[in-house]
C-alpha positions as CSV (number, residue, x, y, z in Angstrom):
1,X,0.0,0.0,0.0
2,X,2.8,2.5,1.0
3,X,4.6,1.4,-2.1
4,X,2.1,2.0,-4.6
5,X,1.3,5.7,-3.0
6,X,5.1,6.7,-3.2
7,X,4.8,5.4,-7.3
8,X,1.6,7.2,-7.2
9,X,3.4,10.6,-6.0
10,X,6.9,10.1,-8.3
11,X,4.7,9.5,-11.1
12,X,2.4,12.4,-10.7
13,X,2.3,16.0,-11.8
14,X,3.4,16.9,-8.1
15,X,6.5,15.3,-8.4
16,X,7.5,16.8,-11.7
17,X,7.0,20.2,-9.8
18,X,8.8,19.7,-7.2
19,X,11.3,19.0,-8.9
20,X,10.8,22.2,-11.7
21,X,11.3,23.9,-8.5
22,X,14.5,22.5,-7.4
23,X,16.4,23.1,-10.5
24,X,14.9,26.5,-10.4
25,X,16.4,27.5,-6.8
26,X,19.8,25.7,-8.2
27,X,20.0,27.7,-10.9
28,X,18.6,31.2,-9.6
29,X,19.3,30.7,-5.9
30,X,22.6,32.7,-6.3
31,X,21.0,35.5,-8.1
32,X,18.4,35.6,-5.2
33,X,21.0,35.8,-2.2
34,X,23.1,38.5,-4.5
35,X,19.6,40.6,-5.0
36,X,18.7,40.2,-1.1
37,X,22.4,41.1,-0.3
38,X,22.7,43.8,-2.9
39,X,19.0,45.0,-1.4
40,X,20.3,45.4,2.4
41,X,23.5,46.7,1.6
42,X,21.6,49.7,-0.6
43,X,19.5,50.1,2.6
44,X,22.1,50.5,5.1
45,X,24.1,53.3,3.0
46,X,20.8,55.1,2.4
47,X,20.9,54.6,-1.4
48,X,17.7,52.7,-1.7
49,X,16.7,54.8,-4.5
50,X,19.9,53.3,-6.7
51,X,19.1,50.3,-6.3
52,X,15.1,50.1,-7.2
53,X,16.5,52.3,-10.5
54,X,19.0,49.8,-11.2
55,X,16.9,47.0,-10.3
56,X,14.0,48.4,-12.5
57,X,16.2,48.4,-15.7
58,X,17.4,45.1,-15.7
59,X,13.7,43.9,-15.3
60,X,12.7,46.1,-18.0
61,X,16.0,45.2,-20.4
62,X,15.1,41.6,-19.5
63,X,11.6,41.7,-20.5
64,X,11.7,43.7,-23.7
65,X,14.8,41.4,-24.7
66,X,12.8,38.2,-24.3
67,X,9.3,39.2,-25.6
68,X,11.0,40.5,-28.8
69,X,13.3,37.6,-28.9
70,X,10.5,35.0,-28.6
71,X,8.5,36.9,-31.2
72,X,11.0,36.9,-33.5
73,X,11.8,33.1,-32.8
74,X,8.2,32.3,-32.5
75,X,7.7,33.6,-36.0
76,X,10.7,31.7,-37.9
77,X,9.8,28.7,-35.8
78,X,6.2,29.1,-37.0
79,X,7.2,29.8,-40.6
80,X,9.9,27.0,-40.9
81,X,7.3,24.6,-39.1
82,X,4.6,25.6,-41.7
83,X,6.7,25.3,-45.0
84,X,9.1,22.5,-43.6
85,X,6.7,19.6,-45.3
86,X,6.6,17.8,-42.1
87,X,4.2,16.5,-39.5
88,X,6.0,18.1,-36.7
89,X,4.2,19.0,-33.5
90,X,6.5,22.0,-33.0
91,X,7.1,21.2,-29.4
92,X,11.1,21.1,-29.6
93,X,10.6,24.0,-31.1
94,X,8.9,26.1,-29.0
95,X,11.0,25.2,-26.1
96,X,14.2,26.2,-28.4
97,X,12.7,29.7,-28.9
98,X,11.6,30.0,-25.3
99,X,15.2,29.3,-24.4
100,X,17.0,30.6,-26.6
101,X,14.9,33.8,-25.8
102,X,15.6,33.6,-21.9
103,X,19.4,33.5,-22.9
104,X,19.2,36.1,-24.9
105,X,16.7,38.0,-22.5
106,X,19.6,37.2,-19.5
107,X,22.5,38.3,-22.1
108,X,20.7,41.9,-22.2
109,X,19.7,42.6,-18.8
110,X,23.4,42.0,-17.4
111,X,24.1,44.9,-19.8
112,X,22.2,47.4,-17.8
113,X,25.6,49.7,-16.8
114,X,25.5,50.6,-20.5
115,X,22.0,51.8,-20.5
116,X,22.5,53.7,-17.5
């Protein structure tokens, strides 16, 4: 009985969550402690205002990058699917353009000093 529950949960969309979330806090838990560091240090010199500016940028350089990256991706992906002669469900695709897009979307943002 407890064997087929613990199948029940490793099979199950809760699992596959958990571990979305896991790779997620490996992979941005860094930039989180940096941010919360960064955030504190701002606060004690009484330069709060500098960092919600610089903050601000790199999410708007981050989200402008990636929407028209994945526009852009999501178009040739879209017309290359459509003229390639294939039965292709597109789904490698669209998680190359989503990718690729976040890269590219990552790639910007870290260039905020120049935009400043």
């Amino acid at each position: 009985m407890e064997n087929e529950q613990m199948a029940g949960i490793l099979e199950g969309k809760g699992f596959r969550f958990l571990i979305g979330i896991i790779i997620l806090l490996i992979f941005f838990g860094k930039k989180l402690v940096m941010l919360a560091t960064d955030w504190m240090w701002f606060r004690s010199v009484g330069y709060e205002s500098i960092f919600e500016i610089t903050l601000a940028t790199k999410i708007i350089l981050f989200s402008t990058a990636f929407i028209l990256t994945a526009l852009f991706c999501w178009a040739n992906a879209r017309y290359a699917l459509k003229h390639s002669g294939t039965r292709n469900s597109g789904k490698i695709a669209r998680s190359v353009w989503i990718v690729f897009s976040l890269l590219i979307a990552f790639f910007m943002s870290s260039a905020w000093k120049s935009i400043l």
